[in-house]
N, C-alpha and C positions, 0 to 999 in steps of 0.2 A: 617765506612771505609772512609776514605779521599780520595780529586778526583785524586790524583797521583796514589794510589795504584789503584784505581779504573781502571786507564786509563790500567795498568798493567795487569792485570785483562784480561782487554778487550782483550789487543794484544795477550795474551796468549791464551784465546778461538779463538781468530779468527786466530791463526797460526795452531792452535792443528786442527780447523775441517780444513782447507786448506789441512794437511796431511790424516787426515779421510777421504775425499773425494778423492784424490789418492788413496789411499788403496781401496775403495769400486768399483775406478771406472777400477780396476786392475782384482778383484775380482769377483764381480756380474756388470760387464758392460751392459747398454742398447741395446748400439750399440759396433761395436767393432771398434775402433777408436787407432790411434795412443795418447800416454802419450805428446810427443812432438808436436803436430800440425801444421802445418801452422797458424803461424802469434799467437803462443801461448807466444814467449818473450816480445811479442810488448802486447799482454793484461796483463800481470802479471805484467811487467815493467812500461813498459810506461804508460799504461794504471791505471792499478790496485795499484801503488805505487807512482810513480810521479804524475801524473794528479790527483791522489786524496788526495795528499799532497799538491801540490799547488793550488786545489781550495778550498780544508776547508780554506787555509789561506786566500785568499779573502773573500771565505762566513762569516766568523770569522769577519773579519774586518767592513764586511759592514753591518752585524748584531749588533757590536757594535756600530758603528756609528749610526744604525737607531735608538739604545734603547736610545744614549748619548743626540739623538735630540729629542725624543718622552718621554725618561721618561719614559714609559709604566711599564717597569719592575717592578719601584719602587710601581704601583699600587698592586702588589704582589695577582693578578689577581685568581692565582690557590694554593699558595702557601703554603697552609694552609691544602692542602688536601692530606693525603696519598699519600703517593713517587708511588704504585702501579695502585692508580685512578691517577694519573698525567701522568705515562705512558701508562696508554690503552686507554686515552683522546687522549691522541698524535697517540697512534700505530691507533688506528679505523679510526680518520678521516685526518688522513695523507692515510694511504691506500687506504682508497674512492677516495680522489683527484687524487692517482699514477694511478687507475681505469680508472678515467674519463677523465684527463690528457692524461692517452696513449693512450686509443682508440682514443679521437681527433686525436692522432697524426699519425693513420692508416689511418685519413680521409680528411684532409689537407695537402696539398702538402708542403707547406712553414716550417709545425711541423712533416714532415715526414721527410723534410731533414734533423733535429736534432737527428734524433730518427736509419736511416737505415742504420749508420753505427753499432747498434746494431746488426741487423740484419744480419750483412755482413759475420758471422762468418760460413762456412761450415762444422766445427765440432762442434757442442754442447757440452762445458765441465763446469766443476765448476771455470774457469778463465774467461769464454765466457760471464758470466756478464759484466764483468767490464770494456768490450770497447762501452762505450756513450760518445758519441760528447761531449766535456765542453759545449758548452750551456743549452745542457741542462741537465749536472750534475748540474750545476749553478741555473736554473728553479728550480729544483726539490729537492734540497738542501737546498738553501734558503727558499721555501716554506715548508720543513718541520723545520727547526730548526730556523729560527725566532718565528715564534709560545713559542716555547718553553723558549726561552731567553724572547721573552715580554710579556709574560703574568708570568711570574716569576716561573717558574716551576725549581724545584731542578738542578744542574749541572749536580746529576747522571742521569736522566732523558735521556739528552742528550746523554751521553758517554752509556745508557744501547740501547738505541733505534737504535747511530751505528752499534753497537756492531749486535745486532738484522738484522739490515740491511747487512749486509756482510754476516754473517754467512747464512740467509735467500737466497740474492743474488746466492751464490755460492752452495745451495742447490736446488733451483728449477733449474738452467743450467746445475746440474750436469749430465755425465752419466752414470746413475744407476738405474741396473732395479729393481725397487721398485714398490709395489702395496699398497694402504694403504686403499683399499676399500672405508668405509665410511666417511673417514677424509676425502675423496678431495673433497667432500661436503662444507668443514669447510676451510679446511686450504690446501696453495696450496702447489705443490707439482713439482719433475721432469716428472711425469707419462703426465703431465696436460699442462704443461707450455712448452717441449720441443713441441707440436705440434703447439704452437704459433709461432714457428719459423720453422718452416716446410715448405716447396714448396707445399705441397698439397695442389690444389684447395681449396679442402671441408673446407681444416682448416684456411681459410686465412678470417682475421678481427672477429680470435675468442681467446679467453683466455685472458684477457689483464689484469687479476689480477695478485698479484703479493706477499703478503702475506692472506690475506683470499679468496679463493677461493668462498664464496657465494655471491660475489658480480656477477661475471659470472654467476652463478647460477640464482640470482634475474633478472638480465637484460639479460637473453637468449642471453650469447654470451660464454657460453660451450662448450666445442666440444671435449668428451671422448670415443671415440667410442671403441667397446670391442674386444680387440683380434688383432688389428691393429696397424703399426709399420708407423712413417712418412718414406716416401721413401727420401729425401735430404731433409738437411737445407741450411740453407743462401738465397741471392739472386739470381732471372735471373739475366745473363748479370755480365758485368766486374764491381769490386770493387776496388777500390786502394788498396794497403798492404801495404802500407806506414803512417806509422803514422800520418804524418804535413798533405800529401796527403786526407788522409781521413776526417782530419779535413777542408781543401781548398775546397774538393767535394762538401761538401753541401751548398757552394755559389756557383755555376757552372750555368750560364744562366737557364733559365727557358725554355723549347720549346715553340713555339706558337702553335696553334692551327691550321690547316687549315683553311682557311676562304671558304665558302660554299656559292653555287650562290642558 
């Protein structure tokens, strides 16, 4: 298969579950939420379609650039190895990074301002992903698909691993009540992931995985309790709804501290 039809491919699964997840979340709902939301054309649109067409086209660029000046590629590093080991080299330890990556960024102030307009969302849906700050769509982007361009690993690699990350994205946010028992051991899921964005005390600086869920598991920052529904998502306190706004917020003074006699 050739990477055009490829790319084909891709947009077609990632429109088809877009509508699968409406349908489910119409159907067996977690929570019972409106289909329209607050502030749900500003993440599908702006969010979820511009802003992540105009930063592949930066990360693109500056990925070629790094390989034009390093050359790396041409060492054709992984190249040689099964299209399938090329992508679960990429899927494992890109995931570990998104792991360790976000919990940092529950615990520094400076990587939480990139990170809590994610958070900002008072509905949880399967478009509720897709509003992160460009910086750190930028972060997290670059660190995963430079990898991939320099150490020479196949094009489809790339386009299978997007592909994988949307349709992933838009299933752990979504809401729908699903149980899947002993998978969320393994693989993560919405049961798991919406209480990471929950007001509730108990659940706050836990779940921070994001396609395997035993990395939670291994570093004791799980938090499934049985039977239990989060009471609100999003944040305390006022968030902009404004798109630029939100982006402008997370440069906003820093407070001081009190100073203490």
């Amino acid at each position: 298969m050739n990477e055009s039809n490829l790319h084909l491919y891709s947009l077609a699964v990632i429109l088809s579950f877009s509508l699968l997840m409406i349908v489910l979340e119409r159907i067996v709902p977690y929570d019972r939420q409106k289909l329209f939301r607050r502030g749900f054309w500003t993440d599908l649109i702006l969010y979820g379609i511009l802003q992540s067409y105009v930063l592949g086209l930066l990360i693109t660029a500056f990925i070629q650039w790094a390989d034009s000046t390093s050359g790396l590629s041409r060492l054709r590093l992984v190249s040689d190895w099964p299209i399938w080991a090329q992508f679960l080299l990429f899927f494992v330890t890109h995931d570990l990074y998104i792991y360790v990556f976000h919990r940092l960024q529950h615990t520094h102030v400076l990587l939480w301002r990139t990170h809590e307009a994610h958070h900002s969302v008072a509905d949880v849906d399967w478009v509720a992903g897709s509003r992160s700050h460009s910086i750190e769509i930028l972060i997290n982007q670059t660190i995963e698909f430079a990898p991939i361009v320099l150490l020479g690993a196949a094009p489809e690699v790339a386009i299978l691993k997007a592909t994988v990350d949307a349709v992933w994205g838009m299933w752990i946010h979504s809401n729908v009540g699903v149980r899947t028992g002993v998978l969320q051991y393994v693989i993560n899921g919405p049961e798991m992931h919406r209480w990471h964005h929950a007001k509730d005390l108990a659940a706050s600086s836990k779940n921070f995985a994001t396609k395997l869920a035993i990395w939670d598991w291994i570093f004791r920052t799980a938090y499934l309790p049985k039977g239990a529904k989060p009471k609100a998502y999003g944040l305390s306190g006022s968030f902009p709804e404004n798109y630029f706004l939100q982006h402008a917020y997370a440069f906003r003074p820093l407070r001081r501290r009190p100073k203490t006699t």
